[in-house]
GUROVO-539367 format. One record per residue (C-alpha): residue number from 0; x, y, z. Coordinates in Angstrom, 3 decimals, always signed. Last residue first. Layout:
// GUROVO-539367
{pos:NUM xx:X yy:Y zz:Z} $
...
// end
This chain:
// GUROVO-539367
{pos:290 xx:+52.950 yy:+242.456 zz:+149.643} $
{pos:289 xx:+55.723 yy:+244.402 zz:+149.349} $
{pos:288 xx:+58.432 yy:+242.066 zz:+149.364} $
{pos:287 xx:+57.255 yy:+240.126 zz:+146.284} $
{pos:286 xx:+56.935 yy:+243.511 zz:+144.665} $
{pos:285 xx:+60.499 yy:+244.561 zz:+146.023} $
{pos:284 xx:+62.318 yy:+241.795 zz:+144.682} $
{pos:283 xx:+60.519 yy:+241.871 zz:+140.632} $
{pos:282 xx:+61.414 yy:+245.464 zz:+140.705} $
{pos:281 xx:+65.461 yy:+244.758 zz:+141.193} $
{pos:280 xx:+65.253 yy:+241.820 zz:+139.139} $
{pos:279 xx:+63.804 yy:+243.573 zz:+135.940} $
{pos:278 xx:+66.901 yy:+245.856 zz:+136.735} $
{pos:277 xx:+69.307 yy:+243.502 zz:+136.811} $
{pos:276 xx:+67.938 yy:+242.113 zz:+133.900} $
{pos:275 xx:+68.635 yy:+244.984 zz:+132.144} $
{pos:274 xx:+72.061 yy:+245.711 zz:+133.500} $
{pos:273 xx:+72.999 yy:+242.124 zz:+132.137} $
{pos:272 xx:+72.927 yy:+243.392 zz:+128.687} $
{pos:271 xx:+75.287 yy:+241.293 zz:+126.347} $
{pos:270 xx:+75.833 yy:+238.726 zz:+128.756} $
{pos:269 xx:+78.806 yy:+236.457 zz:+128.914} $
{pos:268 xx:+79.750 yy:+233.332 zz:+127.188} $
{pos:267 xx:+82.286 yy:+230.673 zz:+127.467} $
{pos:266 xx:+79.756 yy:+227.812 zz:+127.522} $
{pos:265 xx:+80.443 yy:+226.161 zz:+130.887} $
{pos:264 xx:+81.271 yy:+229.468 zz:+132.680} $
{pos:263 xx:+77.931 yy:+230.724 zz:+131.531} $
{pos:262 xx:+77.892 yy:+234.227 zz:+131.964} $
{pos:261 xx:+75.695 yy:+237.260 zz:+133.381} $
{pos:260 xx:+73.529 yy:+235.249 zz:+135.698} $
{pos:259 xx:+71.519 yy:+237.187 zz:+137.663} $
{pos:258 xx:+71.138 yy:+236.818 zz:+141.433} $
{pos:257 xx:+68.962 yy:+236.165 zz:+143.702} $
{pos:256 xx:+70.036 yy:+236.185 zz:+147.621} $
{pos:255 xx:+67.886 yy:+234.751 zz:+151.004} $
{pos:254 xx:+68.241 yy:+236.011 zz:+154.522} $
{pos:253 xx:+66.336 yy:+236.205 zz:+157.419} $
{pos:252 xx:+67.746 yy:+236.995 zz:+160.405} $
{pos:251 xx:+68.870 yy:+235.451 zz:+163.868} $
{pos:250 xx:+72.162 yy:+236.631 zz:+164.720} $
{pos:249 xx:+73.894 yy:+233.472 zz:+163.720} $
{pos:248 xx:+71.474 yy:+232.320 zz:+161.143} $
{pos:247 xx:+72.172 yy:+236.426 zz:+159.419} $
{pos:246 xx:+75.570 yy:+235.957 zz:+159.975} $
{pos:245 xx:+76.246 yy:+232.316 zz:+157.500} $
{pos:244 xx:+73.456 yy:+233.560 zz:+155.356} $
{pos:243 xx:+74.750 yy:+236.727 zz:+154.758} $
{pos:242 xx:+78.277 yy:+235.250 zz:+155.282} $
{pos:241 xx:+77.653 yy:+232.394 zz:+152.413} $
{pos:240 xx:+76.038 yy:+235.012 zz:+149.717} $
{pos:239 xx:+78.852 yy:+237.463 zz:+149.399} $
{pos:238 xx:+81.212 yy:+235.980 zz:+146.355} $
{pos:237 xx:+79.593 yy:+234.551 zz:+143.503} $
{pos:236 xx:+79.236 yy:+231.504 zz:+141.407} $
{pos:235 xx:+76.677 yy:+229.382 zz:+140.266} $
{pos:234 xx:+74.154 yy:+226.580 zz:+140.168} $
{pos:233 xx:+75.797 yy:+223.820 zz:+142.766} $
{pos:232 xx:+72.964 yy:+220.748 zz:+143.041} $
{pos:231 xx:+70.624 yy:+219.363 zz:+145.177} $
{pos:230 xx:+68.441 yy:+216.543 zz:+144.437} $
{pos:229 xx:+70.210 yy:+214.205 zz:+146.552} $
{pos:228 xx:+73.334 yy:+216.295 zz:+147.175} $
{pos:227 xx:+74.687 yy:+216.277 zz:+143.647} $
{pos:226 xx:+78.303 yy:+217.321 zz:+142.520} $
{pos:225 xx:+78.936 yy:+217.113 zz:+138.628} $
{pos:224 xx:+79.237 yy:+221.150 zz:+138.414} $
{pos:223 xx:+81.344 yy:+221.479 zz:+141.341} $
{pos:222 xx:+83.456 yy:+218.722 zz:+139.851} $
{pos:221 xx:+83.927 yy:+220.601 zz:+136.005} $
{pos:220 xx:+84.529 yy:+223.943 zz:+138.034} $
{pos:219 xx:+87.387 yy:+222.426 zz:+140.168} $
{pos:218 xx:+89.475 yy:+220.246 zz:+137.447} $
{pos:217 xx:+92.526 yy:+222.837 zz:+137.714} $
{pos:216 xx:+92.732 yy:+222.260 zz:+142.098} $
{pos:215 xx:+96.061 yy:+224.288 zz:+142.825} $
{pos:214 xx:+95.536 yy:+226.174 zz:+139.944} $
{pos:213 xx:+98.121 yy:+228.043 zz:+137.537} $
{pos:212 xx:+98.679 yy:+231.652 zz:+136.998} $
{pos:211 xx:+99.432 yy:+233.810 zz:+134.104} $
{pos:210 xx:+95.013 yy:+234.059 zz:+133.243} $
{pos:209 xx:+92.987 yy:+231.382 zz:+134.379} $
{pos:208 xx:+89.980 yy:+231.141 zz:+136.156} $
{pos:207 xx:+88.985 yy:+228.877 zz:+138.783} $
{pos:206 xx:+86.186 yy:+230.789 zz:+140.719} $
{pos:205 xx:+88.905 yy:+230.590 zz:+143.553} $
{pos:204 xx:+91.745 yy:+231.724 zz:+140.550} $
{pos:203 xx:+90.182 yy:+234.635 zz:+139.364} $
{pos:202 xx:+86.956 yy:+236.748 zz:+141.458} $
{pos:201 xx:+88.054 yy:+235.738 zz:+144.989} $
{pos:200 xx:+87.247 yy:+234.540 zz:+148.173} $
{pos:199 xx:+84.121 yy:+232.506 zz:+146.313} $
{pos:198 xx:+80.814 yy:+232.237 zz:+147.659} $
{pos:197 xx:+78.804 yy:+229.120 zz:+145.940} $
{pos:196 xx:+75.655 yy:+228.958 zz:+145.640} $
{pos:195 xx:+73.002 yy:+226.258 zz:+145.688} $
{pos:194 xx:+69.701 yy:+225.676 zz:+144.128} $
{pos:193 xx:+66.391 yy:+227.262 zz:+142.252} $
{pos:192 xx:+66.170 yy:+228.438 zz:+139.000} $
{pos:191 xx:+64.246 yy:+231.877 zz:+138.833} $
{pos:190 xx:+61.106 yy:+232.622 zz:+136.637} $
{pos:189 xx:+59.196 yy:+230.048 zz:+137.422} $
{pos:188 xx:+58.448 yy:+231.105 zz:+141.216} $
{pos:187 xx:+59.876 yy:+231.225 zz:+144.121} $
{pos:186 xx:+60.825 yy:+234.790 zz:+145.925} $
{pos:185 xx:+57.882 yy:+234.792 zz:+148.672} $
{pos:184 xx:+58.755 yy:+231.169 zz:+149.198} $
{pos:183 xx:+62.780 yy:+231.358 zz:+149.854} $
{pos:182 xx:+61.796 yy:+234.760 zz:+151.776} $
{pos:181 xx:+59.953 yy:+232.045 zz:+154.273} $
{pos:180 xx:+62.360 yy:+229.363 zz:+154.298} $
{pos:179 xx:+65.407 yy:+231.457 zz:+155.019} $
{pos:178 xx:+68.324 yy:+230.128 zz:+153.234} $
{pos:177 xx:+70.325 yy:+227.178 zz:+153.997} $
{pos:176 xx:+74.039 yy:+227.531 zz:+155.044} $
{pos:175 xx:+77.280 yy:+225.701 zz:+153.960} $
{pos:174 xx:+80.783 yy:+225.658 zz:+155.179} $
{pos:173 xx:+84.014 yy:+224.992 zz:+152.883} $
{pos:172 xx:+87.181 yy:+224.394 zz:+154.820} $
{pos:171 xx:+90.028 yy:+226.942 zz:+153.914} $
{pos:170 xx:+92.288 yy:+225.427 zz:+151.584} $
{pos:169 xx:+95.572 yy:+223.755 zz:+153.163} $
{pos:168 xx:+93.699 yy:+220.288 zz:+153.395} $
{pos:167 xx:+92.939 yy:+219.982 zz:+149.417} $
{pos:166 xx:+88.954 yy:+219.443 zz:+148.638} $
{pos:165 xx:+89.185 yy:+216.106 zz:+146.811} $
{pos:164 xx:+85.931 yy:+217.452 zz:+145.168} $
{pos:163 xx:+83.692 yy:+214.189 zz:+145.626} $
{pos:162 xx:+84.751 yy:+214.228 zz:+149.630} $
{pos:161 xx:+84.105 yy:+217.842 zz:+150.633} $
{pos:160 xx:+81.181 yy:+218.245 zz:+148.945} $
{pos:159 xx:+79.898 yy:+215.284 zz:+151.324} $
{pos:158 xx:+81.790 yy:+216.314 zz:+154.009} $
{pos:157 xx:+79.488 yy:+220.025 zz:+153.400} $
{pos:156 xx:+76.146 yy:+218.820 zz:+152.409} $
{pos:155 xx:+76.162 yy:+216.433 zz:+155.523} $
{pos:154 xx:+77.245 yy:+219.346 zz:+157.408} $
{pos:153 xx:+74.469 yy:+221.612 zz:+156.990} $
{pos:152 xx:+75.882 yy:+224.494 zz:+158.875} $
{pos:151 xx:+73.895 yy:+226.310 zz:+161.723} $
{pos:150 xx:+74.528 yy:+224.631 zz:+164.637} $
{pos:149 xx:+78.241 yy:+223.820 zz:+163.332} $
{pos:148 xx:+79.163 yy:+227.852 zz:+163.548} $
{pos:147 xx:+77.577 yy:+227.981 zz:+166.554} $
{pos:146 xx:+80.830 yy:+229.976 zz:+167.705} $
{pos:145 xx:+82.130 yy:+232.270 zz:+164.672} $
{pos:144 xx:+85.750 yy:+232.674 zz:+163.129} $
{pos:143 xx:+84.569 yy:+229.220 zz:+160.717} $
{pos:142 xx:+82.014 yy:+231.612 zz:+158.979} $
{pos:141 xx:+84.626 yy:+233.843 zz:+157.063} $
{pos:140 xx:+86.063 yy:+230.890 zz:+155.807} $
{pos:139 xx:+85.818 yy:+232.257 zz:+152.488} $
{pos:138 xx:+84.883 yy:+228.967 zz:+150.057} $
{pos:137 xx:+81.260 yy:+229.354 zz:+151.648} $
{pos:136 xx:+78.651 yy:+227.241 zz:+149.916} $
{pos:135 xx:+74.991 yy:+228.902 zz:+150.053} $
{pos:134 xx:+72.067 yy:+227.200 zz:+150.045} $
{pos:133 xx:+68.565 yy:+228.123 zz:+148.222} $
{pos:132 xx:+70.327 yy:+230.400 zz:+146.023} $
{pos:131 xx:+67.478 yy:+231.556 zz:+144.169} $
{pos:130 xx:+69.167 yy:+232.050 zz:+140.371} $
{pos:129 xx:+67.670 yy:+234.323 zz:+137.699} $
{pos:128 xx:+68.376 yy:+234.310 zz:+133.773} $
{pos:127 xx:+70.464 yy:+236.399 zz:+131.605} $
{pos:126 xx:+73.198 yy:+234.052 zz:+131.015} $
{pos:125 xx:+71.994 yy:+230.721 zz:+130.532} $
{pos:124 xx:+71.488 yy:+227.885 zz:+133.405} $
{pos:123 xx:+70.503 yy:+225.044 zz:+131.296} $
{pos:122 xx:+74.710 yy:+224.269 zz:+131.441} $
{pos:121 xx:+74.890 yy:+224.621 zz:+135.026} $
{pos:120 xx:+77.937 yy:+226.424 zz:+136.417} $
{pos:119 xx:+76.330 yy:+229.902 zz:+136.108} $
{pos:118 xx:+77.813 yy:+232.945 zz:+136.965} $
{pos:117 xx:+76.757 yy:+235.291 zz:+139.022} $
{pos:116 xx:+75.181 yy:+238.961 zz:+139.538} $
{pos:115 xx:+73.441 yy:+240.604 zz:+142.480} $
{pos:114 xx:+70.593 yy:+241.116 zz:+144.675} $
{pos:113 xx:+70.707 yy:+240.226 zz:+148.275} $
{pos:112 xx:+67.491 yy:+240.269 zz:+150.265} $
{pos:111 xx:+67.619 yy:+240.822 zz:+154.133} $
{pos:110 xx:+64.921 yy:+240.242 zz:+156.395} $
{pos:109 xx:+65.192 yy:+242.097 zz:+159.732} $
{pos:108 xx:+65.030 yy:+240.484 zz:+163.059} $
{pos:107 xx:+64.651 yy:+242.914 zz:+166.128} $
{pos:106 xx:+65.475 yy:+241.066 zz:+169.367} $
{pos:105 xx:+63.322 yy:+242.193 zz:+172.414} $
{pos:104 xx:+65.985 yy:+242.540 zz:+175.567} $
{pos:103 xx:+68.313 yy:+245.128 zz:+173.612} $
{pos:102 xx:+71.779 yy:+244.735 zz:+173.751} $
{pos:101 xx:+74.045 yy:+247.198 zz:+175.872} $
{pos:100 xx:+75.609 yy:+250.199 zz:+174.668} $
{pos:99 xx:+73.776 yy:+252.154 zz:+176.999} $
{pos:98 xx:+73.067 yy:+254.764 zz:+174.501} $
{pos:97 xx:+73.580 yy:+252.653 zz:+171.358} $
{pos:96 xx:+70.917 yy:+250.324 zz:+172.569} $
{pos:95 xx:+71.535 yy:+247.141 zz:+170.692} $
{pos:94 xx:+69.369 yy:+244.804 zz:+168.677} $
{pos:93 xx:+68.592 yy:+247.136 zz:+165.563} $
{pos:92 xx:+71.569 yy:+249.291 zz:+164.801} $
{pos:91 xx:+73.881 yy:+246.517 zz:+166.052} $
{pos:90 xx:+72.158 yy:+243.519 zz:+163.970} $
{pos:89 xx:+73.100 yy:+245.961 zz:+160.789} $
{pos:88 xx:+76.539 yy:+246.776 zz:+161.708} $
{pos:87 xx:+77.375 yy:+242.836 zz:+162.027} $
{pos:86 xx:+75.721 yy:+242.555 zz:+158.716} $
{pos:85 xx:+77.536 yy:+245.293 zz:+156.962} $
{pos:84 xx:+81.213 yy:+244.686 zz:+158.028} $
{pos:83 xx:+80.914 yy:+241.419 zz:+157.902} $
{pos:82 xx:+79.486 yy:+241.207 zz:+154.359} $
{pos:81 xx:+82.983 yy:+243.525 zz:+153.496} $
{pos:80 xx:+84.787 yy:+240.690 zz:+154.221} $
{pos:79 xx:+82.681 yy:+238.632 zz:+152.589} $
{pos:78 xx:+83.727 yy:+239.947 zz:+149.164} $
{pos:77 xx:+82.873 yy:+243.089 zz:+146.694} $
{pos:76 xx:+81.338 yy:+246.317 zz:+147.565} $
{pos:75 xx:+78.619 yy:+246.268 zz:+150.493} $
{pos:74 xx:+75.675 yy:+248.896 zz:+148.869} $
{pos:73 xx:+72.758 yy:+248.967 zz:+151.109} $
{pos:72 xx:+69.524 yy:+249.701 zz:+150.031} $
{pos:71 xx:+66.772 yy:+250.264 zz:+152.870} $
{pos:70 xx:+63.192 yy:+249.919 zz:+152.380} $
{pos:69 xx:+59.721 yy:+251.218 zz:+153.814} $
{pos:68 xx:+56.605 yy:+249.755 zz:+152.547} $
{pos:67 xx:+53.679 yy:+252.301 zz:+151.509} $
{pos:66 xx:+53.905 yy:+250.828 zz:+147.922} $
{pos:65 xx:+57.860 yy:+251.043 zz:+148.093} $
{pos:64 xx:+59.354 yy:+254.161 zz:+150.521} $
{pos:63 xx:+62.381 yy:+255.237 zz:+151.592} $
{pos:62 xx:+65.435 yy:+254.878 zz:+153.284} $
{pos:61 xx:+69.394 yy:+255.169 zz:+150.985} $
{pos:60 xx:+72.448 yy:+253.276 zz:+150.925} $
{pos:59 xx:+76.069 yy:+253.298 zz:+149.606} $
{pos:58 xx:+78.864 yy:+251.859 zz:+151.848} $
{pos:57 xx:+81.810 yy:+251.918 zz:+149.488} $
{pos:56 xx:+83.828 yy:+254.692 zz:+151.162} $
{pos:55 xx:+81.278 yy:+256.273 zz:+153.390} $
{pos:54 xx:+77.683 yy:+257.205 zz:+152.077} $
{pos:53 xx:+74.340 yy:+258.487 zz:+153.071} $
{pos:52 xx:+70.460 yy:+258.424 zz:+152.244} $
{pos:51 xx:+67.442 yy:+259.215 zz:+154.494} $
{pos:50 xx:+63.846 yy:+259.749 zz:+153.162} $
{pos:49 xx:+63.375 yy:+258.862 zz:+149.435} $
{pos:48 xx:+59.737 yy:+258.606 zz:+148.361} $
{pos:47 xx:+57.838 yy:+256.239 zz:+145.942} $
{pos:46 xx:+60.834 yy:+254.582 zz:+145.578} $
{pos:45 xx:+61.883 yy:+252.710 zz:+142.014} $
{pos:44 xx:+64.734 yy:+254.464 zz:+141.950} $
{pos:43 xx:+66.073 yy:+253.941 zz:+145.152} $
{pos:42 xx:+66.706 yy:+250.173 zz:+143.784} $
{pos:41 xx:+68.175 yy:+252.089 zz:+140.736} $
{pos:40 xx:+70.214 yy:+255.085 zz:+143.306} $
{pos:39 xx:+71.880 yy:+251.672 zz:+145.143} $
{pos:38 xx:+73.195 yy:+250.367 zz:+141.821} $
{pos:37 xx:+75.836 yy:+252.533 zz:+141.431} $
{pos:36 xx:+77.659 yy:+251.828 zz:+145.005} $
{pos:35 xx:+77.825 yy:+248.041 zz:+143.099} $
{pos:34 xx:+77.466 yy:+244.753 zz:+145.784} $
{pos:33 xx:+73.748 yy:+245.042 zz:+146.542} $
{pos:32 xx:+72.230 yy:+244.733 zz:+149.471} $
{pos:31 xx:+68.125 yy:+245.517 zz:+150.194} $
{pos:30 xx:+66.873 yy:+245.648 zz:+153.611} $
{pos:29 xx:+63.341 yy:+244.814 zz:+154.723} $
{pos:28 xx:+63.233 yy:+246.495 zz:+158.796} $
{pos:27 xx:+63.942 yy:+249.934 zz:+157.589} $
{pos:26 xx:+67.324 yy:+251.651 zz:+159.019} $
{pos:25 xx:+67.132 yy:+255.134 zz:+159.800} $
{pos:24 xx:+66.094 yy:+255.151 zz:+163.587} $
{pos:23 xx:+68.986 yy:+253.515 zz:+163.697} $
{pos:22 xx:+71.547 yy:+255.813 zz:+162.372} $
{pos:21 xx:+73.435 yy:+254.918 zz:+159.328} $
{pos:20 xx:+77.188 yy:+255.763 zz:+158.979} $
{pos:19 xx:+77.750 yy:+252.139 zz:+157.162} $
{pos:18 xx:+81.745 yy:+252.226 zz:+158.782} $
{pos:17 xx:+81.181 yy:+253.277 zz:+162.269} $
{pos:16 xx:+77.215 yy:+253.166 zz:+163.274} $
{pos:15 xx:+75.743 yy:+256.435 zz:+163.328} $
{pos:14 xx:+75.380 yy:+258.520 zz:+166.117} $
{pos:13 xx:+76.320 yy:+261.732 zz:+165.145} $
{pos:12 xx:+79.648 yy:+261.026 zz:+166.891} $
{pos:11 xx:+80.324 yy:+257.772 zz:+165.299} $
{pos:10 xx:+79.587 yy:+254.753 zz:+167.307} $
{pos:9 xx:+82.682 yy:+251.986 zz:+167.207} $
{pos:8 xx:+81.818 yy:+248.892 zz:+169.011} $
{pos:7 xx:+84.272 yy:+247.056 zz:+169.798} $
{pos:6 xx:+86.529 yy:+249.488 zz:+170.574} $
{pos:5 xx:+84.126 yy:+251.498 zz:+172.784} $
{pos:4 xx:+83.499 yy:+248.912 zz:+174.576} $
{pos:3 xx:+80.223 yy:+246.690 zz:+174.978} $
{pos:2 xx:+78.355 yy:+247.692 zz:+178.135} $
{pos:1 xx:+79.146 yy:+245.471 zz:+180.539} $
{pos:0 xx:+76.053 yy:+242.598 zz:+181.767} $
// end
């Protein structure tokens, strides 16, 4: 086997990995994301003891400790562009050597928790509550550059999605990947609404807002929210969840995102104190990782 190239794998002089600039004898095994830089130093917050932090551009994240469990929170900005950025990065610091720059013969899985904010598409789905995206629907595409990308996908859920929206041809092709079973458990309880998630490409007219500019599918929202899968159903909007899942399956990972909901697209209203709940999300995450 070659080493992997220098150009395809870009190690920064310290040692760190290109963009996240963590080292990998810095990275804990349970890793928090988050999409806001700010929101890295509340997760950190809660730390018993900080031991490594660093930054480049919006790649935010800081090591320490959680009732004698180590942690690292990641920030990935907005989009799943950025989510292949970060998870790619991740798998590198654990499952290659970056001496030999050849992959490690005993793969390193890490578990990797999302924590965000959404918006709900279910009318019992109020602002302020918590969603367990169970599956996530990819509107990106991001997925369909990958081999395996069928192994992975639950394609009944997807031509069946694909058929009651009217899903136009010259949009990229929706994929959709289940969450890992055993963070889905540790995570489950009544205070989140379980379901499905979609990952939108963009904040305005792929969520199917409208400002100046008209939709190329206007009835969207109102047939996500009718779709059914069996007993499965579309709870809310955001835009990283289907390439953590989508990546994480590929490179063999466990994934799962919770999010808060800080408006009901159905009803028209948003949050008055989403940070809040973010917060009471933030703690609830690391106590069901920490046991």
């Amino acid at each position: 086997m070659k080493p992997i190239a220098d150009s395809e794998l870009i190690i920064n002089p310290d040692g760190s990995a290109f963009h996240l600039h963590i080292k990998p004898e810095q990275l804990a095994g349970k890793v928090i994301l988050v999409g806001d830089p700010g929101r890295v130093e509340t997760v950190a917050g809660f730390f018993d003891e900080v031991l490594h932090r660093g930054d480049n551009r919006e790649f935010v994240w800081s090591t320490g400790s959680y009732k004698g469990v180590l942690f690292t929170v990641i920030s990935t900005g907005i989009g799943t562009d950025n989510i292949d950025i970060v998870l790619n990065e991740l798998d590198a610091l654990v499952n290659v050597d970056f001496a030999t720059r050849l992959p490690k013969e005993d793969h390193r899985s890490l578990e990797i928790v999302r924590i965000g904010t959404s918006g709900s598409l279910q009318a019992d789905i109020p602002s302020d509550s918590w969603v367990l995206s169970e599956k996530a629907v990819g509107f990106d595409g991001l997925l369909n550059f990958y081999a395996g990308r069928d192994g992975i996908s639950d394609l009944g859920f997807e031509q069946a999605f694909i058929s009651h929206s009217g899903w136009k041809a010259n949009l990229t092709k929706p994929y959709v990947v289940k969450a890992d079973s055993t963070l889905i458990s540790r995570l489950k309880s009544d205070k989140v609404y379980p379901g499905a998630t979609i990952s939108a490409p963009g904040f305005y007219g792929p969520q199917g807002r409208v400002i100046r500019l008209g939709l190329a599918m206007p009835d969207i929202n109102e047939r996500i929210t009718a779709f059914r899968y069996g007993e499965q159903r579309i709870c809310n909007y955001e835009m990283e969840c289907s390439a953590i899942y989508g990546l994480s399956a590929l490179l063999g990972h466990k994934a799962v995102t919770v999010c808060v909901i800080i408006a009901n697209r159905l009803a028209g209203n948003y949050s008055k104190d989403y940070k809040k709940q973010v917060t009471l999300l933030i703690e609830y995450v690391l106590d069901s990782l920490a046991k």
